[in-house]
N, C-alpha and C positions, 0 to 999 in steps of 0.2 A: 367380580374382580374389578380393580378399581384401575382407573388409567395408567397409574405409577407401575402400578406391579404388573402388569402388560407391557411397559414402556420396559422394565429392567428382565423381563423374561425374554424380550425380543433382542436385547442387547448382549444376554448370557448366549443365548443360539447363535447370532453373530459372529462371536467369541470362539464358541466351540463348534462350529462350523465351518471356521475358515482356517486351518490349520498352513502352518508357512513349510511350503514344501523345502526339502534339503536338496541343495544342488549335488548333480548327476556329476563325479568325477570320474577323468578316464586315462589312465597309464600305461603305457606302452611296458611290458614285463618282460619280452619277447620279441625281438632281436634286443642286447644292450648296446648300450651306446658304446661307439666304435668296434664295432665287430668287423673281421673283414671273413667274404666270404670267398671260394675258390669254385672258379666254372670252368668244368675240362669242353675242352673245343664240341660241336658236337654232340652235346650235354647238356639238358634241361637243365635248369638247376630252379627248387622249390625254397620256399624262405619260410617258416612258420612265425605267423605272427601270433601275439598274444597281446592282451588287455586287462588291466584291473580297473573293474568297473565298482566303484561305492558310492552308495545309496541310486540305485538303479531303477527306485520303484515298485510297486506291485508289478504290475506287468513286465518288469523288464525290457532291455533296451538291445538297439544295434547298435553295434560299434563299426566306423567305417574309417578304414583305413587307407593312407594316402601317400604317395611318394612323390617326392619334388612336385607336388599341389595335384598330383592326378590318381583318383577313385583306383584302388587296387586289391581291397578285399572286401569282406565285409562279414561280421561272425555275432551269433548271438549266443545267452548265457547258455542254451543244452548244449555245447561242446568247451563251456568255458573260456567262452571268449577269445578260442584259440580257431584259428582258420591258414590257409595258408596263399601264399602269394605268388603264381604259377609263372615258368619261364622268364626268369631274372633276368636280365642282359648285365654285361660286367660296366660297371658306371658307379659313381657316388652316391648316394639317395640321403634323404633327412623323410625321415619317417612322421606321422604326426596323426591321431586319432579323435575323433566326437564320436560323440551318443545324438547326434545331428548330423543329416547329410549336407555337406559343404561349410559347416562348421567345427573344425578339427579343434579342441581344445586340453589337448594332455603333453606331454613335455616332449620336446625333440629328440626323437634318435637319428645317429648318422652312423650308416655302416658302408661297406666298398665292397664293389663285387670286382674280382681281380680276375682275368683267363689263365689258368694251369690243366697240366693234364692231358692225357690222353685219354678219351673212351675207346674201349676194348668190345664194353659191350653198352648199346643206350637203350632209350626208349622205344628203337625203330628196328632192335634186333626180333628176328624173327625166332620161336620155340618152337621145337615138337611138344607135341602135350599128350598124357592119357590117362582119360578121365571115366566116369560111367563105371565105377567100384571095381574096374580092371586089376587083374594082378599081374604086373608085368614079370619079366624074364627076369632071372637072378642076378643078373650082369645088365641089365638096363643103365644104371650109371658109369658105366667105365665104358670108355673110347670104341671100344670094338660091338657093344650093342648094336642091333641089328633092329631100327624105327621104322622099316620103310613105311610100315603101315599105319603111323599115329601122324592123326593131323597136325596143322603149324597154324599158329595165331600170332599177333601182338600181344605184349602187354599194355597192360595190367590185365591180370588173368581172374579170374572168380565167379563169383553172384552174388547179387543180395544187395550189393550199394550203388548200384544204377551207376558207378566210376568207370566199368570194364569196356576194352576194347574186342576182350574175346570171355566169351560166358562159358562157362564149363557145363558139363552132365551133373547134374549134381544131385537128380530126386530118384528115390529109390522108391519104386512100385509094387518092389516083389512083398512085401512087408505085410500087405493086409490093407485093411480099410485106411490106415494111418501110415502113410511116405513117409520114407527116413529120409537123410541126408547120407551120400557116401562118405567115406572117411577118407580115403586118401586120394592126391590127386601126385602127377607126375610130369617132369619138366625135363628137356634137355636141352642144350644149344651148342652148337661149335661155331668156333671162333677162331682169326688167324693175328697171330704175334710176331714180329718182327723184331730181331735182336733184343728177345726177351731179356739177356743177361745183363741189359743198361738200363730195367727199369728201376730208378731206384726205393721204390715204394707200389703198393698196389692198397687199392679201399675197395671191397667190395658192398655195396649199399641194396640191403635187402627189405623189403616189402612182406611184410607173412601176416597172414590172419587164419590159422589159429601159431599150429607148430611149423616146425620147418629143420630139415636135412642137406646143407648145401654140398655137394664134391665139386672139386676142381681133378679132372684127369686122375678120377676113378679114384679119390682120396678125400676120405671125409675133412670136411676144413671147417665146416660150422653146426652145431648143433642150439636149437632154440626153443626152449617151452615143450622139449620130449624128454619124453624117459629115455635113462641110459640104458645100453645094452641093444640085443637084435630088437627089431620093427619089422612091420609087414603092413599086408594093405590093410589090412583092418586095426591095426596102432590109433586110437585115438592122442589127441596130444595133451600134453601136463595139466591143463586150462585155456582160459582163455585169452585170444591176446589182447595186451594192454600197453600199451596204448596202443589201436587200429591205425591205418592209412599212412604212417610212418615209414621211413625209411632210416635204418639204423647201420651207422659207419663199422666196419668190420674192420679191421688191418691185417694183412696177411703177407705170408711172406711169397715175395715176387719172386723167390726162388722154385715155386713150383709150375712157374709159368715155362710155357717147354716155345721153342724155337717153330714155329710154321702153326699147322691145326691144333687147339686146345678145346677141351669138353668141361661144361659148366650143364650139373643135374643139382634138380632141385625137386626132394619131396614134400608136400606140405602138408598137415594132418587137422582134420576138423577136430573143435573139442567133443563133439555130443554129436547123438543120430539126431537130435534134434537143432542144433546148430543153425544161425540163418544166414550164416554169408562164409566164404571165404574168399583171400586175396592172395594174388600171389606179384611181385614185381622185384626186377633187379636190377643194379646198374656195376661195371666193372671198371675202376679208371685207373691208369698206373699215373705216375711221379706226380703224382700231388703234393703240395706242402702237408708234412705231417704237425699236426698238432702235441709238442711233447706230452706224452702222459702223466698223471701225476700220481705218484709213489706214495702212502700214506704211511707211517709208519706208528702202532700205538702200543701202551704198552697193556697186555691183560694178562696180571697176577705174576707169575715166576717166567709169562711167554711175551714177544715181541712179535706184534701181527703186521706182516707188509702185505697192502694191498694195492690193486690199479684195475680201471676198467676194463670189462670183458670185453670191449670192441675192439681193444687191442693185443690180436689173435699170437700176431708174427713175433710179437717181444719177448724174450728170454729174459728169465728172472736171474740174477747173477749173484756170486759172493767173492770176495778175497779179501784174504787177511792185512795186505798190507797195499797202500797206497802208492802209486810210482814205481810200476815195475812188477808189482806181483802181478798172478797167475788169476785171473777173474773162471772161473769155474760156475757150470750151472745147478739151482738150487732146485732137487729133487720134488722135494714135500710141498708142489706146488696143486691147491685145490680152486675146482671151477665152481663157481657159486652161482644167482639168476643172475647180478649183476656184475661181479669183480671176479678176478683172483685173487687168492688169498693164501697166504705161507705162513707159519706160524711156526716160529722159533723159542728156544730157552734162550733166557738174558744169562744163564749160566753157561752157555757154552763159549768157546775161545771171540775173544773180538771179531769182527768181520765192519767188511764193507759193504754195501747192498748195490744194485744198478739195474737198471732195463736195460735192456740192445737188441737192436732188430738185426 
């Protein structure tokens, strides 16, 4: 081989050896810009942050996130860049993210944490629990249950995700060489209200990994990822939950709140004897600013379908024919679906007016 053609064989490997890497960009997805958030007194309040990360690398990257310039989370792509940002205090913040520690390079957010609310029930309330494939009394959620003999934890309740303040029974021995998981686990808590009848709103904020069964004062008020119809301890739940570690806003009507002692149970159902965690946590706050809901309304074939989100419990679907005066009446043919309700009407029947009201 002759000098030239070594000269241009070293210069083609040069070439294709030094490829020009694509800069790392990083977006804030999660919180958007101007959000404001609400913290009842007494009330942790959690922020979920999220990130779009493009061209990130082979190995992928961390994303570290930062508020008024100080290190506040930090999330990598196996949870998609999504992490959350514990104990907010109510204040202003401008948000700002890198794929480098101390160099934040993705577009600003600004959101507000505001004080509202009262917690009824928080992170520091204390639960009966019972666990260990127990099958409790047929009256365990309703007020006059008789717990003396089940222990009391803090939340977060569970196993599996190293989060828990109190770890539950959870492996099953009797099974043979191969431990199940129990299926169901059980929660109660009382609680005291004050001039219940001025709260003008109630959120109840639930934690569940897999299913879940909430009453308020012996009255079922939420059903999550189970089958409809009776349950028992051995009910596994619809699937599995998705998204885990969340806490999902519920609205309910503060009219079931009663004047002195109040009872909140909570059943939660593993999906599979094989299953490796479950959580359980709640939060209960009255008069919060409610977020209005929003009413979708489409049209499919000869039917008019109105829908709104399942978290909010306490709203009445409404109809009346005439505007200013008539008669708003509620709409029957109301169905629960995993995410919405849903009403589905003929565009042939007489005109109407639609509405939500709590």
């Amino acid at each position: 081989m002759n000098s030239r053609c070594a000269l241009w064989i070293v210069l083609v490997a040069l070439v294709w050896g030094s490829p020009t890497l694509a800069q790392t960009i990083v977006t804030i997805i999660s919180p958007t810009n101007g959000t404001h958030f609400a913290k009842a007194a007494d009330l942790e309040l959690n922020v979920t942050l999220q990130a779009q990360v493009s061209n990130p690398g082979p190995g992928g990257v961390t994303v570290y996130f930062y508020a008024n310039g100080a290190l506040v989370a930090t999330a990598s792509s196996l949870r998609g860049y999504s992490t959350t940002w514990s104990n907010v205090a109510p204040g202003n913040y401008m948000l700002v993210a890198g794929a480098e520690a101390g160099l934040p390079t993705s577009n600003p957010v600004t959101i507000q944490v505001d004080t509202y609310g009262v917690a009824l029930v928080s992170g520091q309330s204390i639960w009966k629990y019972l666990d260990g494939g127990a099958n409790p009394a047929t009256n365990w959620f309703r007020p006059e249950a008789d717990l003396g003999v089940w222990p009391s934890g803090l939340p977060q309740f569970g196993f599996g995700e190293s989060d828990e303040r109190t770890i539950v029974n959870f492996l099953n021995q009797t099974g043979g060489i191969f431990p199940t998981i129990y299926v169901t686990y059980y929660f109660h808590h009382a609680f005291a209200a004050t001039n219940a009848a001025a709260n003008s709103n109630l959120v109840l904020r639930l934690l569940r990994d897999d299913g879940a069964i909430v009453y308020l004062n012996g009255q079922e008020i939420i059903r999550e990822n189970m089958p409809s119809g009776p349950v028992d301890y051995l009910t596994y739940a619809s699937a599995g939950a998705g998204p885990e570690n969340v806490f999902d806003d519920h609205w309910i009507n503060p009219a079931l709140l009663l004047d002195g002692t109040n009872h909140l149970a909570v059943e939660i159902h593993n999906q599979g004897p094989h299953s490796e965690d479950i959580s359980f946590d709640l939060r209960l706050v009255a008069n919060l600013p409610v977020p209005p809901p929003r009413l979708s309304l489409t049209r499919a074939g000869t039917n008019l379908v109105a829908a709104w989100p399942r978290s909010y419990l306490g709203y009445r679907f409404e109809a009346t024919a005439q505007l200013g005066g008539g008669i708003w009446a509620p709409v029957t043919n109301v169905a629960t679906g995993i995410t919405e309700f849903r009403s589905t009407n003929s565009v042939t029947d007489p005109a109407r007016f639609f509405r939500l009201s709590l």
